[in-house]
C-alpha positions in Angstrom: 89.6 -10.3 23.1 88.2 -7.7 25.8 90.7 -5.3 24.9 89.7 -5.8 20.9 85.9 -5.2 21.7 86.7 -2.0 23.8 88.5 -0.4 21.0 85.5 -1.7 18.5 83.3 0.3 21.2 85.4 2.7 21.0 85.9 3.2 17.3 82.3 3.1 16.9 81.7 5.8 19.2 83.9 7.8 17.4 82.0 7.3 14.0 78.8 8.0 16.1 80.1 11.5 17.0 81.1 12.3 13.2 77.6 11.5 12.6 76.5 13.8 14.8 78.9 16.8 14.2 78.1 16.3 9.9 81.5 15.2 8.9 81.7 14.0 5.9 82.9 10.1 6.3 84.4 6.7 4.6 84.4 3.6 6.1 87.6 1.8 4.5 89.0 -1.9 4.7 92.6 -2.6 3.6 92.6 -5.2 0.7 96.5 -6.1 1.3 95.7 -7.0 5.3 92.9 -9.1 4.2 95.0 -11.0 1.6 96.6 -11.9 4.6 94.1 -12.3 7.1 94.7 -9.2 8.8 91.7 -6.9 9.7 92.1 -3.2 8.9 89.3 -1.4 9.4 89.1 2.7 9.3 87.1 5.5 9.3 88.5 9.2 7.7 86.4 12.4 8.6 86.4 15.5 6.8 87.9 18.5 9.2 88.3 21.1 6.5 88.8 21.5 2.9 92.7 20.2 2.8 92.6 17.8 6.0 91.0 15.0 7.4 91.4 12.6 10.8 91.8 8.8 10.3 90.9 6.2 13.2 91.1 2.4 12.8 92.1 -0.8 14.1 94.5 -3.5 13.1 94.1 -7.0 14.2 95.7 -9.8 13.5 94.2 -13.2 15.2 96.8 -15.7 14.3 97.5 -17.1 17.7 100.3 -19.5 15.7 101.8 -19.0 12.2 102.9 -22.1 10.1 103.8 -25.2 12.1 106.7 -24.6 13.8 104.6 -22.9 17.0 105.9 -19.0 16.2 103.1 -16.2 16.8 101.3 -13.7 15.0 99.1 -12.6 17.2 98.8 -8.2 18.0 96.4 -6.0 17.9 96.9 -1.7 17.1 94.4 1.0 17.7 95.8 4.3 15.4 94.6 7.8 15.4 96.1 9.6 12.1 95.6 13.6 11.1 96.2 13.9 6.7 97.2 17.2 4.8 95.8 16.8 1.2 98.1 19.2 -1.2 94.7 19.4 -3.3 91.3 18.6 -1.4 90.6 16.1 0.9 90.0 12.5 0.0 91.8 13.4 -3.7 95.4 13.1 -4.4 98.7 12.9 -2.5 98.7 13.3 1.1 101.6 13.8 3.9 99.9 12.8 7.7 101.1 12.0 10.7 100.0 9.5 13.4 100.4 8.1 16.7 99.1 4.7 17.9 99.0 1.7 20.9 99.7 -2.2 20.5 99.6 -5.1 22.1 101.2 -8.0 21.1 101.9 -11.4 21.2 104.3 -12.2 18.2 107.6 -13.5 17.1 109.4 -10.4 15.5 110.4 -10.5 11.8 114.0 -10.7 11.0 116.0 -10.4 7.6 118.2 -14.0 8.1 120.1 -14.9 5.3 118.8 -12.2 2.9 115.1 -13.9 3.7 112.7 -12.4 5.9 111.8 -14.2 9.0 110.3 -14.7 11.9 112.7 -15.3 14.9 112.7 -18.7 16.6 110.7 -17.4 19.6 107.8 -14.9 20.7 107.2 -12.0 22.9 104.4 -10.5 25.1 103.6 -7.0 25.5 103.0 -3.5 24.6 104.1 -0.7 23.3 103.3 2.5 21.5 104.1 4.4 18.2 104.8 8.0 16.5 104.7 7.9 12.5 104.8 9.8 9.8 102.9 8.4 6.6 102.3 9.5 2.8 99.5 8.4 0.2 97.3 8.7 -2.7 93.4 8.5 -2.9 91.9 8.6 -5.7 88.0 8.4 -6.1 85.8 6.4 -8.9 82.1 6.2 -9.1 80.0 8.4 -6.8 80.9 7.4 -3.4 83.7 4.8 -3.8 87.6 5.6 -3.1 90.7 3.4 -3.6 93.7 4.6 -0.5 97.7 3.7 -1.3 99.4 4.3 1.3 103.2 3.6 3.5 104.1 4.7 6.9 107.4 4.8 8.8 107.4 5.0 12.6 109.2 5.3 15.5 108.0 2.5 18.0 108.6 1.7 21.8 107.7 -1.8 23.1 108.3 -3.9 26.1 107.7 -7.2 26.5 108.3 -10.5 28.1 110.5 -12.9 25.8 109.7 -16.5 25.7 111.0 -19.8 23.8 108.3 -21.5 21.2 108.1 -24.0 24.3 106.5 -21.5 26.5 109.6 -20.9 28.7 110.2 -17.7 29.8 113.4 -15.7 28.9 114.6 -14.7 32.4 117.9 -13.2 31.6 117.0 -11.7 28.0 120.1 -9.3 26.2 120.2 -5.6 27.5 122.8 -3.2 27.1 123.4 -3.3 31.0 122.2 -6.3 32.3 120.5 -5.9 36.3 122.0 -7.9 39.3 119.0 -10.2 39.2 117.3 -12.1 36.9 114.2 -10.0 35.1 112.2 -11.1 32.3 111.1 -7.4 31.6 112.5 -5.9 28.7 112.1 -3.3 26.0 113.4 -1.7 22.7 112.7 1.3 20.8 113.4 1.4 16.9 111.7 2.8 13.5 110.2 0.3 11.8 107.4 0.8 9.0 104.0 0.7 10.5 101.4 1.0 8.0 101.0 0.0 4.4 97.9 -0.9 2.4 95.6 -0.2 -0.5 92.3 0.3 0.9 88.9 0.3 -0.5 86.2 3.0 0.8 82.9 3.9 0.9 81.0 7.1 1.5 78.8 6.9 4.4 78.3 9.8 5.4 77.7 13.6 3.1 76.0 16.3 5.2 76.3 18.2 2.1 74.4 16.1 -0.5 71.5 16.1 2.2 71.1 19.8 2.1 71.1 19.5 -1.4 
């Protein structure tokens, strides 16, 4: 939870200096996450007339999911830069991001043609490198709806651990060491973002001066 309010801190800092520097901004929550009860905040600042920069959070607070003991529990602070083909915040959009984790989680799996969650959990962290398209399209005066998907490549490492709380000392690696190690890690590409987001203008330099 220390970690979660630093990045807050941090993200809120960040809006502060938009403020300051007369970006134009949105403030965005993802309507899928929540469905879910995940928490996606974000915030998008103007940089020029084709390109913004994205910051937000992902959190996901589900310590157990179900009751069969498995975890859901991680937390993602991503920074994002989008290329509008026609003007920011309107129409399709290619961007690419990079982002940090923390988790405690059992992984998904497809088993059986179903998609699961494995039979056990790991603790760690890790980081990520994506690419991401999307569409926004604005309604009202200050209102925007985001689709979006993004595909990353993402580095982990982690302790593994049973559903009983025992810890995975000799866990499957291509070369296995001499003596037993709990620590272990994978690398894969693995979609990292989707959503359809709701936003809010909260900031227009330009309508002040008007």
């Amino acid at each position: 939870m220390k970690n979660i309010a630093k990045l807050l801190l941090l993200l809120a800092l960040l809006v502060c200096g938009a403020r300051q520097a007369q970006a134009q901004t949105y403030a965005k929550l993802n309507g899928l996450y929540a469905l879910v009860g995940v928490i996606n905040p974000a915030f998008e600042f103007t940089l020029s007339p084709k390109s913004t920069f994205q910051t937000e959070l992902v959190i996901s607070p589900w310590k157990e999911v179900g009751s069969n003991g498995k975890h859901m529990l991680f937390g993602i602070f991503m920074n994002e830069y989008r290329r509008y083909f026609r003007q920011h915040n309107d129409g399709w959009y290619l961007a690419g991001n990079v982002g940090m984790m923390a988790f405690d989680m059992s992984k998904p799996e497809f088993r059986s043609g179903k998609l699961r969650l494995e039979d056990r959990y790991c603790k760690g962290y890790g980081m990520m490198f994506g690419l991401a398209f999307g569409y926004e399209y604005k309604f009202k005066e200050r209102w925007l709806l985001d689709a979006y998907l993004g595909w990353a490549y993402m580095a982990s490492w982690y302790n593994g651990y049973s559903l009983d709380g025992q810890i995975d000392m000799n866990p499957h690696r291509p070369v296995p060491p001499k003596h037993p190690d709990p620590w272990n890690g994978s690398a894969e590409w693995l979609p990292n973002k989707i959503g359809l987001s709701i936003g809010l203008l909260i900031c227009d330099p330009h309508r002040k001066k008007k």
